[in-house]
N, C-alpha and C positions, 0 to 999 in steps of 0.2 A: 505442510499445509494441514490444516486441521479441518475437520467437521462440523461446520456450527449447525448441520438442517435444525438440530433440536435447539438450538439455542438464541433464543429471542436478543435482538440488539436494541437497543433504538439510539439511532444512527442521530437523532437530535442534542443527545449529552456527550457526544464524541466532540475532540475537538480536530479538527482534520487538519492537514498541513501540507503543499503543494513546495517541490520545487521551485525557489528562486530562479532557477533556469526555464521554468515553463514557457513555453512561444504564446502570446498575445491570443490564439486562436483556441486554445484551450485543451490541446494533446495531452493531455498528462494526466498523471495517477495522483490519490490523492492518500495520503496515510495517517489511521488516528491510533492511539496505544490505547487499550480493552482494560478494562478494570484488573482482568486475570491475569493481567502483562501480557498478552498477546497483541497483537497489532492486525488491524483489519485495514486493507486497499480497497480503492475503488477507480471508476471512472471516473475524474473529475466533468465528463459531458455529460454523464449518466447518473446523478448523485441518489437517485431513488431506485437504481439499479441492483446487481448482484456485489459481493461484497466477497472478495477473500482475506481468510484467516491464518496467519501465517504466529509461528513461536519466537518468542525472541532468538534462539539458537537459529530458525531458516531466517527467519529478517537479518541477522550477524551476518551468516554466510554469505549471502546475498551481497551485502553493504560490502564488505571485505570484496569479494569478486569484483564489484564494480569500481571499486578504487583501483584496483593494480590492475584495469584495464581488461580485464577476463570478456568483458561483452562491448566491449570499442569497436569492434567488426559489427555488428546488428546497426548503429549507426553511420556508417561510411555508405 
């Protein structure tokens, strides 16, 4: 996870993108890719909220884990 305090976003030229699977009620995270290749999440309920900044290597890891099922227990 990176450090953006110093790094000014503006979260209006990102283009965000929500799971297909999201529930109607609006649970979900929201992810845009950062000009530096970086990828910044949010709170899809909270879109003027805090933002995390993630590398494309922890976004990989991540995506990799959650395909071969590594966090299927956090949902059950």
């Amino acid at each position: 996870m990176s450090d953006t305090s110093a790094t000014r976003i503006d979260r209006s030229e990102l283009a965000w993108r929500k799971s297909t699977f999201s529930n109607p009620s609006g649970n979900c995270v929201e992810m845009a890719p950062l000009a530096d290749g970086q990828v910044a999440v949010r709170n899809s309920r909270d879109p003027e909220g805090s933002l995390i900044v993630y590398t494309r290597p922890e976004i990989d890891a991540f995506l990799q884990g959650a395909k071969s099922g590594e966090f299927d227990y956090l949902a059950l």
